[in-house]
PAMAR-661410 format. One line per field, with one value per atom (N, C-alpha, C): residue in three letters; residue number from 0; x, y, z; atom name. Coordinates in steps of 0.02 Angstrom, whole numbers, plus 32768, in hexadecimal, padded with zeros to 4 digits. Layout:
N
zavo ALA, ...
midren NUM, ...
east X, ...
north Y, ...
up Z, ...
vexba CA, ...
END
This chain:
185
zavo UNK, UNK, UNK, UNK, UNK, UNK, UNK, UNK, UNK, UNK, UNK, UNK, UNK, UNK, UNK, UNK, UNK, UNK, UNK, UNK, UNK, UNK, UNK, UNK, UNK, UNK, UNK, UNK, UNK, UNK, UNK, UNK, UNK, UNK, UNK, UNK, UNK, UNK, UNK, UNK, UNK, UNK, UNK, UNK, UNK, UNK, UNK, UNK, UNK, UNK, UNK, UNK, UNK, UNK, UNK, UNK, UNK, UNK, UNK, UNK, UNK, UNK, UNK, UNK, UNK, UNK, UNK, UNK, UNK, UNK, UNK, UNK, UNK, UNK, UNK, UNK, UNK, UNK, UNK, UNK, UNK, UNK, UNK, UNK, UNK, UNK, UNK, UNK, UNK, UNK, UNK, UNK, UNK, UNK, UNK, UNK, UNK, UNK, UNK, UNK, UNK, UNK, UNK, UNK, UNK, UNK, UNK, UNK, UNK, UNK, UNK, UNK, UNK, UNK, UNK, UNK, UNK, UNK, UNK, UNK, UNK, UNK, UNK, UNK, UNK, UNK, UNK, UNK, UNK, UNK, UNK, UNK, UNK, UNK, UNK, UNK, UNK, UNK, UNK, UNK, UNK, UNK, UNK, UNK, UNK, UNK, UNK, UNK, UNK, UNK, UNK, UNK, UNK, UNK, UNK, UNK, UNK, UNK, UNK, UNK, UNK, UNK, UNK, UNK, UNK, UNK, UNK, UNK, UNK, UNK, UNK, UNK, UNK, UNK, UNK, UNK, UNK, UNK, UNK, UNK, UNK, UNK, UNK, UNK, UNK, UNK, UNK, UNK, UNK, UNK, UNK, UNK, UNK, UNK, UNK, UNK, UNK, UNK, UNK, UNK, UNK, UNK, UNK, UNK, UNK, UNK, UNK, UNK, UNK, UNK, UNK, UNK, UNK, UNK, UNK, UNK, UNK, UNK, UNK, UNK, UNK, UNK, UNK, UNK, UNK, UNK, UNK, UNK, UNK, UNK, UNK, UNK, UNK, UNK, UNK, UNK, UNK, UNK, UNK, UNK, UNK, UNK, UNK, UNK, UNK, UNK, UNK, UNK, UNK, UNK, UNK, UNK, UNK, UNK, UNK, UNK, UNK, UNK, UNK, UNK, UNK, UNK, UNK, UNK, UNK, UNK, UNK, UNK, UNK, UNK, UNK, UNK, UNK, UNK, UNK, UNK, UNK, UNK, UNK, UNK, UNK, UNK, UNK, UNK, UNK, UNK, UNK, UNK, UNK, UNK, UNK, UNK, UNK, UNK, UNK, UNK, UNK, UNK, UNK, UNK, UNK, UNK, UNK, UNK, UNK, UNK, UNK, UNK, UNK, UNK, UNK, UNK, UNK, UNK, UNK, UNK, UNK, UNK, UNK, UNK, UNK, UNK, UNK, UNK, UNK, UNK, UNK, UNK, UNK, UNK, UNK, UNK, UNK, UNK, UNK, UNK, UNK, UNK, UNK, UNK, UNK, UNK, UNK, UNK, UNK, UNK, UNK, UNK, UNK, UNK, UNK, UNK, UNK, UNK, UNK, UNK, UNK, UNK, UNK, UNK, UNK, UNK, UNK, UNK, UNK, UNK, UNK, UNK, UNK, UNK, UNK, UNK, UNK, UNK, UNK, UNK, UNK, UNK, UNK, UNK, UNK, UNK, UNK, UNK, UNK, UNK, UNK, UNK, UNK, UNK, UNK, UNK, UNK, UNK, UNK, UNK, UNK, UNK, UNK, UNK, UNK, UNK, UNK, UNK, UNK, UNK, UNK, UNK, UNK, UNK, UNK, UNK, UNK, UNK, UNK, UNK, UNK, UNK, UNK, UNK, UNK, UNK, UNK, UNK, UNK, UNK, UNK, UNK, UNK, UNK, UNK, UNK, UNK, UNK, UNK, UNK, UNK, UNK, UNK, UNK, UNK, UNK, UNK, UNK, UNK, UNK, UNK, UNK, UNK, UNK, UNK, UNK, UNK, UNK, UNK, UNK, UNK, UNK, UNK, UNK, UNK, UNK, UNK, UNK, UNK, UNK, UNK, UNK, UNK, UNK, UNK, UNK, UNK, UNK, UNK, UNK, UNK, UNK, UNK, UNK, UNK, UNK, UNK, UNK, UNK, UNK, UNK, UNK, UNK, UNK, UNK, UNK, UNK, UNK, UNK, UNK, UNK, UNK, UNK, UNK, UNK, UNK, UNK, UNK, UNK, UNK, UNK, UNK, UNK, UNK, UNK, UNK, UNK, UNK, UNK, UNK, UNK, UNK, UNK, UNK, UNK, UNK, UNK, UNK, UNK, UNK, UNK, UNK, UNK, UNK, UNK, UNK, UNK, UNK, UNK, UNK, UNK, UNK, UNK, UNK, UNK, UNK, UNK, UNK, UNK, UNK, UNK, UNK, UNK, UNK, UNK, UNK, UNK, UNK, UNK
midren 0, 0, 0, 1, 1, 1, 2, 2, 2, 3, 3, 3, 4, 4, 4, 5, 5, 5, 6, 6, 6, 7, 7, 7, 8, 8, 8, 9, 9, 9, 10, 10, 10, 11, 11, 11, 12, 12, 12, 13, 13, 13, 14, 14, 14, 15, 15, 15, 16, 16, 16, 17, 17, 17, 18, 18, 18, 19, 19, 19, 20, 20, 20, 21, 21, 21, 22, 22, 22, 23, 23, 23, 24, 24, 24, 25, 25, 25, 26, 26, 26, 27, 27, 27, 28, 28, 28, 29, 29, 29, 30, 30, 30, 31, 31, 31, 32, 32, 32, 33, 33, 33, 34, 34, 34, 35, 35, 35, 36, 36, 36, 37, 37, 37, 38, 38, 38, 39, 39, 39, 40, 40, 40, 41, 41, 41, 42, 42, 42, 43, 43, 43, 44, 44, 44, 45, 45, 45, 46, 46, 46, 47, 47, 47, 48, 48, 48, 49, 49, 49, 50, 50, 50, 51, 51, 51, 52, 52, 52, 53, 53, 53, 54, 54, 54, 55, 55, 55, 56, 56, 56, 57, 57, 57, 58, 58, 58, 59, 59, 59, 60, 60, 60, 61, 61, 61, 62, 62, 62, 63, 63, 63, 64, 64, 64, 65, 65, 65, 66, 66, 66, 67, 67, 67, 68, 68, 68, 69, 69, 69, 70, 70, 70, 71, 71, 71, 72, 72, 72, 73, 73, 73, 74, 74, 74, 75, 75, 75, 76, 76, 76, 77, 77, 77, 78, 78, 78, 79, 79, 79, 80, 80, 80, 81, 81, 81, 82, 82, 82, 83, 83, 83, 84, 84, 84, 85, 85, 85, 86, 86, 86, 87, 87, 87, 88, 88, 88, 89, 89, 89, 90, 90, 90, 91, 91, 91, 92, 92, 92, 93, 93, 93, 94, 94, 94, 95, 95, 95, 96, 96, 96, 97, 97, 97, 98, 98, 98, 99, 99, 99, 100, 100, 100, 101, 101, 101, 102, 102, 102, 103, 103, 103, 104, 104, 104, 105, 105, 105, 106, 106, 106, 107, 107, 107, 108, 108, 108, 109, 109, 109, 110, 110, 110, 111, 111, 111, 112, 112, 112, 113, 113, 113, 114, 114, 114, 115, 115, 115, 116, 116, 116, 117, 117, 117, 118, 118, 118, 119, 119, 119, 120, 120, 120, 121, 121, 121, 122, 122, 122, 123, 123, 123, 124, 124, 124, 125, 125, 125, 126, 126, 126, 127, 127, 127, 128, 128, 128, 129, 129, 129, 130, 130, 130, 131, 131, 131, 132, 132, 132, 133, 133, 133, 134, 134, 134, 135, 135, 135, 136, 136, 136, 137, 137, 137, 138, 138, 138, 139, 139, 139, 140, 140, 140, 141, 141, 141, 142, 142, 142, 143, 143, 143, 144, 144, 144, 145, 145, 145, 146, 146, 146, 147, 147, 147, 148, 148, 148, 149, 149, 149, 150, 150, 150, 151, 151, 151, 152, 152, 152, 153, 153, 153, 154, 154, 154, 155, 155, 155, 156, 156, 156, 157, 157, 157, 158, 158, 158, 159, 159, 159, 160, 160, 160, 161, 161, 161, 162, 162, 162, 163, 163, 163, 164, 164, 164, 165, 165, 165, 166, 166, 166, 167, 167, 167, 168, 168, 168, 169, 169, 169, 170, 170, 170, 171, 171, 171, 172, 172, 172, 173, 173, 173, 174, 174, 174, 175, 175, 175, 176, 176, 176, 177, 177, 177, 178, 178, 178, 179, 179, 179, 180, 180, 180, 181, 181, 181, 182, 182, 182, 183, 183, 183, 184, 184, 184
east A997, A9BD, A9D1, A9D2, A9C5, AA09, AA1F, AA65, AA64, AA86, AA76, AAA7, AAC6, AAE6, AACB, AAAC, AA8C, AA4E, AA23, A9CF, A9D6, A9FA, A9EF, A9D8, A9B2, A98D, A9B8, A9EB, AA1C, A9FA, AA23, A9FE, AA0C, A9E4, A9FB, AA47, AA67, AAAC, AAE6, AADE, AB16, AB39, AB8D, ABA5, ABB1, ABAD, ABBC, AB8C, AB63, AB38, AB4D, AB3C, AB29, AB2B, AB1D, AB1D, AB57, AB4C, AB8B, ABC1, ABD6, ABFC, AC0B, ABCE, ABE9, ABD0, ABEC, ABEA, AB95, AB82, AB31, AB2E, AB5D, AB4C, AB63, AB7A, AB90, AB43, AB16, AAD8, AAAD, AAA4, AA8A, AA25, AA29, A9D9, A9BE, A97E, A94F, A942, A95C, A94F, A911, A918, A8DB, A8BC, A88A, A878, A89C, A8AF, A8B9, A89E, A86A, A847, A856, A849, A860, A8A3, A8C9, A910, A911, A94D, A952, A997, A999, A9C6, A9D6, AA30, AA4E, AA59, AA75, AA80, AA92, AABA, AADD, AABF, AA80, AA57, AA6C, AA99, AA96, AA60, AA3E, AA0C, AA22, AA0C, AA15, A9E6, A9EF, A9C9, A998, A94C, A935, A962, A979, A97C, A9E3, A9F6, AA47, AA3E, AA75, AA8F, AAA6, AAE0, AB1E, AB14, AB0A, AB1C, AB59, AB2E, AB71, AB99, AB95, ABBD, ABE7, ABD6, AC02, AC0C, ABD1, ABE7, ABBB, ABA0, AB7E, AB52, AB41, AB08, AAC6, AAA0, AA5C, AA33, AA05, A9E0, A9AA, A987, A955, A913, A8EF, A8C1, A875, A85B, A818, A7FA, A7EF, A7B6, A7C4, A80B, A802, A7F0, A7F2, A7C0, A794, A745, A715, A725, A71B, A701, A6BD, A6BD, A677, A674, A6CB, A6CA, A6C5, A68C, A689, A6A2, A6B6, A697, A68D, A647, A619, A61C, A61F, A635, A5D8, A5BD, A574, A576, A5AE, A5AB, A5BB, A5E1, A61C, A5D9, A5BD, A5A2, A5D3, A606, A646, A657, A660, A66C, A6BB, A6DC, A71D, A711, A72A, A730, A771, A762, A7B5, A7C0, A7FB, A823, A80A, A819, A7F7, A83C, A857, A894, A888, A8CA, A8AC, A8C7, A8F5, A901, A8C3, A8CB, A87F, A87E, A8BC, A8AC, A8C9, A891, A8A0, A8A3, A8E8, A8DD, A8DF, A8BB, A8D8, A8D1, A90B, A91F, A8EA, A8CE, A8A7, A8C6, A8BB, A8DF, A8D9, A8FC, A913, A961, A961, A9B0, A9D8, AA20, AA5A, AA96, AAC5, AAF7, AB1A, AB03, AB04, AAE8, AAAA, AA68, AA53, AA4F, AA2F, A9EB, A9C1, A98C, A957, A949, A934, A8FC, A8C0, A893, A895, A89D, A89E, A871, A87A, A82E, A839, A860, A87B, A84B, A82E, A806, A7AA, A7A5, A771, A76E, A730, A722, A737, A755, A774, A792, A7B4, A7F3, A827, A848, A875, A870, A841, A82E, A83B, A846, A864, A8A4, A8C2, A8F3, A938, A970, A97E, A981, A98D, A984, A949, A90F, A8DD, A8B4, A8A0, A88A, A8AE, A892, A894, A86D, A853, A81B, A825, A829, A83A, A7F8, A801, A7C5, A7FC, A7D1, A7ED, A7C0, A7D5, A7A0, A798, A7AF, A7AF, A77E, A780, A756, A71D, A718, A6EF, A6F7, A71B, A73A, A738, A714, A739, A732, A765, A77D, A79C, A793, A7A6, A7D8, A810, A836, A845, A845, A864, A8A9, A8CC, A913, A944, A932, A94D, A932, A8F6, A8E4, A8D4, A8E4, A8D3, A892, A863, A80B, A7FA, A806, A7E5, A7AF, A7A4, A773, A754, A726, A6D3, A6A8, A6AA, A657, A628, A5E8, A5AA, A59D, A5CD, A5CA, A5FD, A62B, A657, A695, A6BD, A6F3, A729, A740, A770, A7A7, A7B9, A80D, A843, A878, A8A5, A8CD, A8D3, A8DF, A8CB, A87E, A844, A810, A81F, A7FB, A7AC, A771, A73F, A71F, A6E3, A6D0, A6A1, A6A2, A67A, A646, A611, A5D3, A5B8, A591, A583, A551, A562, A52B, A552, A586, A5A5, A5B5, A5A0, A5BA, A607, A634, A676, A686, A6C1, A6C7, A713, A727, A780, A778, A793, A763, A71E, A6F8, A6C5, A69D, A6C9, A6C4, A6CB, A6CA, A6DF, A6C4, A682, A659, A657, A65C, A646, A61A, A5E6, A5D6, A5F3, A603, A622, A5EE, A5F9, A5D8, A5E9, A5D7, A5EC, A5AD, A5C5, A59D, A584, A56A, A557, A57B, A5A5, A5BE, A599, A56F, A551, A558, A581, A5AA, A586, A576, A553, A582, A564, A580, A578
north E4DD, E4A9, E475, E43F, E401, E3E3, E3E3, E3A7, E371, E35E, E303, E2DF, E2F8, E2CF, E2CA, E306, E30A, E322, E336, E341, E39B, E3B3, E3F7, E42F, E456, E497, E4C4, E4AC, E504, E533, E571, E5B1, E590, E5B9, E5A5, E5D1, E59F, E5A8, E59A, E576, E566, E54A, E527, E4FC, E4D0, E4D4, E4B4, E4AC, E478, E472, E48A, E4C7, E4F5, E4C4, E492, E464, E42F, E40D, E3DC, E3D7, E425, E42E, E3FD, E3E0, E39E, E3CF, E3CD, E3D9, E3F0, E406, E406, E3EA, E3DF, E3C6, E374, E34F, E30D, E2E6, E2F0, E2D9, E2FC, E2E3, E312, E2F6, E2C5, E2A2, E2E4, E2D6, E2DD, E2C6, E2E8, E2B3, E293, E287, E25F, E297, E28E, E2D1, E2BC, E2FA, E308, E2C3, E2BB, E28E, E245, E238, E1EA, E1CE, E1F4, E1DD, E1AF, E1B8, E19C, E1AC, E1BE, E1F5, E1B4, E1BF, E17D, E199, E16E, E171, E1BD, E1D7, E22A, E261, E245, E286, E285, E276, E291, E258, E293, E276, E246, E221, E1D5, E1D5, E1B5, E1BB, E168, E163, E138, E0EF, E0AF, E07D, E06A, E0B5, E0A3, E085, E069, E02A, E04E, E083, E0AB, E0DA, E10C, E157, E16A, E19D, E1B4, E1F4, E1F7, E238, E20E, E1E3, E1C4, E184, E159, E115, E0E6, E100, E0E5, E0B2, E07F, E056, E076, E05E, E06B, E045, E03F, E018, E00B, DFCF, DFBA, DFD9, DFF9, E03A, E011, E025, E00F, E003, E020, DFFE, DFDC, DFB0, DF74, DF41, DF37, DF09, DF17, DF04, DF4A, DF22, DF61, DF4A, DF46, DF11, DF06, DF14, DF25, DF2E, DF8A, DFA9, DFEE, DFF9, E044, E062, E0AF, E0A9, E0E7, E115, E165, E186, E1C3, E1A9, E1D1, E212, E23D, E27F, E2A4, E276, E29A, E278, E252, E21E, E202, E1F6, E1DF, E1A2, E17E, E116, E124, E0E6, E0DC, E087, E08C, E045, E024, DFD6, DFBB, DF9F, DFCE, DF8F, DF3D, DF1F, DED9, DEE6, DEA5, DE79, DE46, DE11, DDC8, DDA2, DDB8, DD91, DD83, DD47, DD32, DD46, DD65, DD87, DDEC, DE12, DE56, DE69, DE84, DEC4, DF04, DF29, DF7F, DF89, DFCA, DFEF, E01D, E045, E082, E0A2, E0F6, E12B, E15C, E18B, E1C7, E1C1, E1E8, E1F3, E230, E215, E25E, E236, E255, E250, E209, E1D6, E1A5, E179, E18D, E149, E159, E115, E12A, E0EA, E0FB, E0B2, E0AD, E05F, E056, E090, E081, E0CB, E0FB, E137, E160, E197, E1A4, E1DA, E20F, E231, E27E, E29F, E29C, E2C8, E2C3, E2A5, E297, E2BD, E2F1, E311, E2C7, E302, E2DA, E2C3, E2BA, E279, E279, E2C0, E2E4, E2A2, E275, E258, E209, E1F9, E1C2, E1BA, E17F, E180, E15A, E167, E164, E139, E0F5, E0B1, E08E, E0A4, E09E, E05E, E043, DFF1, DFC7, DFA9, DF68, DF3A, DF3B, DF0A, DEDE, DE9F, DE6A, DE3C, DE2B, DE02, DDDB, DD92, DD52, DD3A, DD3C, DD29, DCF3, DCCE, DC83, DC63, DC7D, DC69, DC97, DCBB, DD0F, DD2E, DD33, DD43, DD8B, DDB8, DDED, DE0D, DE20, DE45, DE94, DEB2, DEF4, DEE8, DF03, DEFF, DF3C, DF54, DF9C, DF90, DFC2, DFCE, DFE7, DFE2, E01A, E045, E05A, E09E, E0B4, E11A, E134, E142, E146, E155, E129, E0CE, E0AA, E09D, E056, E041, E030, E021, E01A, DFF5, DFB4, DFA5, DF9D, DFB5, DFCC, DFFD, E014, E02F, E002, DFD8, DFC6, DFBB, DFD3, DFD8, DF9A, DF90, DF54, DF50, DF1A, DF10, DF21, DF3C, DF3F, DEEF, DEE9, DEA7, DE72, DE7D, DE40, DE4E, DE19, DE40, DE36, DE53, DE4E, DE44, DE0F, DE1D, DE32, DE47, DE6F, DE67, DE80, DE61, DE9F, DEA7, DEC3, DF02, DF37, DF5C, DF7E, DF73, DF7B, DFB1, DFD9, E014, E021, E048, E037, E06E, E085, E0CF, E0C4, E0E5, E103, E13B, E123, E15F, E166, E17B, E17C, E1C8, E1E8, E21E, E21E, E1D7, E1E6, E18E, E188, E146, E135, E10A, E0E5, E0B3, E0AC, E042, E028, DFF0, DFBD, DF9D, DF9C, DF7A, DF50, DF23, DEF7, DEF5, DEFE, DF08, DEC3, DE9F, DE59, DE73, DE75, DE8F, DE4C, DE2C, DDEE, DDB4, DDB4, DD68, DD3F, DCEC, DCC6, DCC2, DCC8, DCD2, DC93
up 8C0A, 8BE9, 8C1E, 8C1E, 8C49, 8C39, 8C74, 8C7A, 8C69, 8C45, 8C21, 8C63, 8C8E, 8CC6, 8D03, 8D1A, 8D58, 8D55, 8D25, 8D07, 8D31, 8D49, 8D60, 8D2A, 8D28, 8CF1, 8D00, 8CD0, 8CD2, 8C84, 8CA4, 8C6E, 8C3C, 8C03, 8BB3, 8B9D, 8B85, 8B5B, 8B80, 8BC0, 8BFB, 8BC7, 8BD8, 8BB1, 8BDE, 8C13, 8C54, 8C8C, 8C99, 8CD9, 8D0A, 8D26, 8D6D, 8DA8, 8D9A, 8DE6, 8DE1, 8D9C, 8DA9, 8D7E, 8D59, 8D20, 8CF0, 8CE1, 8CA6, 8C69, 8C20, 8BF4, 8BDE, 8BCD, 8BB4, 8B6A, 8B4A, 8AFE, 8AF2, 8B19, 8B18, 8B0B, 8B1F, 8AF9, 8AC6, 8A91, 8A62, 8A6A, 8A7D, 8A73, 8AA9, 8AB1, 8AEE, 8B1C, 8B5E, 8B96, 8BB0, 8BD6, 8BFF, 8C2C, 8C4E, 8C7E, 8CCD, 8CDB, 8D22, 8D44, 8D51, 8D79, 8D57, 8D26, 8D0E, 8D28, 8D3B, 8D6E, 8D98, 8D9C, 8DFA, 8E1E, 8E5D, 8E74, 8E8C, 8EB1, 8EC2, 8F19, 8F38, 8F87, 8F98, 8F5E, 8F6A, 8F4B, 8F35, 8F1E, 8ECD, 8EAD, 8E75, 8E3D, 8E15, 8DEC, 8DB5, 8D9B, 8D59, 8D2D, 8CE8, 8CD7, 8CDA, 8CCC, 8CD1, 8CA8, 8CE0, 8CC3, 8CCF, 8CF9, 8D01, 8D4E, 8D42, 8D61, 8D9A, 8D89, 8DBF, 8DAB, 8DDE, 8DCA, 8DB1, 8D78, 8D49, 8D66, 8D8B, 8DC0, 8DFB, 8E2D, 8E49, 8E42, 8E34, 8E07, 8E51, 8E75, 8EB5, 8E8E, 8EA6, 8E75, 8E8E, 8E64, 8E6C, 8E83, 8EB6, 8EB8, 8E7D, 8E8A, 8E62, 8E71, 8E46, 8E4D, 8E82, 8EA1, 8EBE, 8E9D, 8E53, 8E23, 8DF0, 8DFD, 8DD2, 8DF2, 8E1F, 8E5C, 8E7A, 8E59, 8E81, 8EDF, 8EF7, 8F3E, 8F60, 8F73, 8FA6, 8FD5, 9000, 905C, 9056, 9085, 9074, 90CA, 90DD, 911C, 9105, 912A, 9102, 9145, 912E, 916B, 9162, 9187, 9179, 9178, 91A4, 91C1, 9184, 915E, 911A, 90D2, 90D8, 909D, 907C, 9096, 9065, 9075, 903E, 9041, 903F, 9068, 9058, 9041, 8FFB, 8FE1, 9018, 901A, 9041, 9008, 8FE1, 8F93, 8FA5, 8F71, 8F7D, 8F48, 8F59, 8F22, 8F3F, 8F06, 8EE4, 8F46, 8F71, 8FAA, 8FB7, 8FE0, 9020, 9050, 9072, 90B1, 90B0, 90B3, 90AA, 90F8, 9101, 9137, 9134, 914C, 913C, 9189, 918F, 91C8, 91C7, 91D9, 91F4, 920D, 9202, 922C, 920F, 922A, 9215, 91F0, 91C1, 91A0, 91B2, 91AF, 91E9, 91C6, 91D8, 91CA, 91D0, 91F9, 921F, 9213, 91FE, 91FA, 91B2, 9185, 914A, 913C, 916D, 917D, 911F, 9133, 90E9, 90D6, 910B, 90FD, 913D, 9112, 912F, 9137, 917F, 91A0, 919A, 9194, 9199, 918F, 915B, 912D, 9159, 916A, 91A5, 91DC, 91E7, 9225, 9267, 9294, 92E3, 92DD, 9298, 928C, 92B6, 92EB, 9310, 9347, 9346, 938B, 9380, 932C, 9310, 9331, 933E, 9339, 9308, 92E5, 92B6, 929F, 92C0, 929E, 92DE, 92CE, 930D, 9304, 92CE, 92C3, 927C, 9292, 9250, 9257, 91FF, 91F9, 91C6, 91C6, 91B1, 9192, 913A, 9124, 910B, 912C, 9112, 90D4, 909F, 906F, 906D, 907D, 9082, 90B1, 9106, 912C, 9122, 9102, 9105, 9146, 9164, 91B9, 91BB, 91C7, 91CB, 9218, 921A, 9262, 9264, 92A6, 92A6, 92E5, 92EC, 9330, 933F, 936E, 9384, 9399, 938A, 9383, 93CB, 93ED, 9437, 9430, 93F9, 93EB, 943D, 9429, 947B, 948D, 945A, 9461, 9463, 9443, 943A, 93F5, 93F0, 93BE, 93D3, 93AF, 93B7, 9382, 93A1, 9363, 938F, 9362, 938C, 93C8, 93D3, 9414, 9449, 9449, 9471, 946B, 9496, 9491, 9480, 9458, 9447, 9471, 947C, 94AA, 9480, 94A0, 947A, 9450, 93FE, 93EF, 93E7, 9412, 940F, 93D0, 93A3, 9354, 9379, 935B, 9361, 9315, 9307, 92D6, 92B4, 927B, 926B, 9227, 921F, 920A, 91DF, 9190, 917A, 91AF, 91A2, 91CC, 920D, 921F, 925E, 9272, 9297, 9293, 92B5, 929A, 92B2, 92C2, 92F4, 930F, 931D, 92FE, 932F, 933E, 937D, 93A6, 93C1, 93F2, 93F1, 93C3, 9397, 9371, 9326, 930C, 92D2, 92CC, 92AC, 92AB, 9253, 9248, 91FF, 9204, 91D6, 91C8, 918D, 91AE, 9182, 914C, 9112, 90E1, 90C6, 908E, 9090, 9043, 9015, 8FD7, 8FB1, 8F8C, 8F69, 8F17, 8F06, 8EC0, 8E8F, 8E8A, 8E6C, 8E70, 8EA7, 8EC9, 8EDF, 8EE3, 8F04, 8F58, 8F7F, 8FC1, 8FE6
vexba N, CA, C, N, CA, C, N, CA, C, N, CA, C, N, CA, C, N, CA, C, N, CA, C, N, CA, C, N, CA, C, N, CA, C, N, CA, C, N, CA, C, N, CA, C, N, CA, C, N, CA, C, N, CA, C, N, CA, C, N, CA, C, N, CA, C, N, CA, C, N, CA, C, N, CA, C, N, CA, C, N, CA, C, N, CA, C, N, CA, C, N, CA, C, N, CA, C, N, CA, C, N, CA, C, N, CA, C, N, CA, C, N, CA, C, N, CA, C, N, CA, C, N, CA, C, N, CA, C, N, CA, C, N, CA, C, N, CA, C, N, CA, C, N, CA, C, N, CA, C, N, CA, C, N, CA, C, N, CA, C, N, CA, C, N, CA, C, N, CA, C, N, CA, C, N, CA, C, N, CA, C, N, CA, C, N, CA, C, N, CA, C, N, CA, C, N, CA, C, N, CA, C, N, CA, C, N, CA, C, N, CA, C, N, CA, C, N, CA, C, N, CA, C, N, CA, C, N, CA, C, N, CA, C, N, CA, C, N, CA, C, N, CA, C, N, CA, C, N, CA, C, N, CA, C, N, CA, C, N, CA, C, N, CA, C, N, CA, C, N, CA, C, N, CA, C, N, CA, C, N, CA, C, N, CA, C, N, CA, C, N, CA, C, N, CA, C, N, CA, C, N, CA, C, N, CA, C, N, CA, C, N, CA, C, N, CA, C, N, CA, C, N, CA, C, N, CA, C, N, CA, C, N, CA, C, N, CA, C, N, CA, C, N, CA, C, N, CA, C, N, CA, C, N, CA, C, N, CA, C, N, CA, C, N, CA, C, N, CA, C, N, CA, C, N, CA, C, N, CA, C, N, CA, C, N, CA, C, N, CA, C, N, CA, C, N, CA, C, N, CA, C, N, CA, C, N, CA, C, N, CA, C, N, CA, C, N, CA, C, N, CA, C, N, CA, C, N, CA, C, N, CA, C, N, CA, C, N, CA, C, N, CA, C, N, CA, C, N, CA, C, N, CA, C, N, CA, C, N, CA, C, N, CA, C, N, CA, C, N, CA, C, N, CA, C, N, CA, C, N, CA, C, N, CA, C, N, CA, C, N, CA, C, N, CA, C, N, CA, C, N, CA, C, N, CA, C, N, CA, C, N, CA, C, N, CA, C, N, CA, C, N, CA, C, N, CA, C, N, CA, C, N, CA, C, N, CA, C, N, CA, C, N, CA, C, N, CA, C, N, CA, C, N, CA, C, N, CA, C, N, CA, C, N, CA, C, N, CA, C, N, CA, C, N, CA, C, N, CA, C, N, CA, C, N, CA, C, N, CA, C, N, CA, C, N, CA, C, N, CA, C, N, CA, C, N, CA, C, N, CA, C, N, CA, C, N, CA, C, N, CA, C, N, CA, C, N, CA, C, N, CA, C, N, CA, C, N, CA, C, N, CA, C, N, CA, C
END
């Protein structure tokens, strides 16, 4: 039986969700599935299309696939794409890193073999949509970044070009993509 507050599978006949004691009968419809959600900054699950979580009221961001994305970094070792959200601003930055108690960087490596060697707010990469500019800067990171094989200065953006191979760390490499979604360029 599925929590209409937090989507958790408690036994059949609870009266009370096992994880986040909200009522089990305040919705009578059918929910949505597990996966059609979206969990907010604190983990707790939503259902598709809320604004604020209904457990602490945190807003939600705006989901990755109502703006498809074209900026990828593809991690070969894993086969796994990380979309970079695309919203309506002209200039996007995201932090890179690892996440702790401390650092909550836009994408995050954790989950990535060698990530231990990331460091927690270790780059930022910046697309100017406007100039089409895009740049990678390394952060003070302690391993260092890397496009192509060279090490970036600390703060000095470098830029960067469909195809690139990018590394935080010399242990933990992506390429940058850069997709044509049907756009005249």
């Amino acid at each position: 039986m599925r929590c209409p507050v937090c989507g958790y599978e408690n036994r059949e006949g609870v009266v009370f969700c096992e994880r986040c004691l909200a009522s089990m009968d305040i919705f009578s419809q059918e929910l949505p599935s597990f996966e059609e959600g979206v969990f907010c900054p604190f983990g707790h699950w939503n259902p598709p299309g809320a604004k604020f979580c209904s457990i602490c009221g945190a807003p939600l961001e705006e989901t990755i696939e109502q703006i498809p994305s074209k900026y990828k970094l593809f991690h070969k070792g894993s086969n796994k794409t990380i979309p970079l959200p695309d919203k309506e601003e002209d200039i996007l930055r995201f932090v890179i890193g690892r996440k702790s108690a401390n650092s909550n960087p836009d994408i995050d490596l954790t989950d990535f073999p060698n990530s231990h060697t990331v460091s927690r707010l270790h780059a930022a990469l910046v697309i100017n949509k406007i100039t089409g500019e895009i740049t990678l800067e390394d952060l003070e990171s302690t391993n260092g970044t890397y496009v192509n094989g060279e090490r970036l200065q600390p703060h000095k953006p470098k830029a960067l070009k469909n195809g690139d191979k990018v590394s935080f760390s010399r242990k933990l490499e992506f390429i940058f993509l850069i997709e044509d979604h049907g756009e005249n360029s």
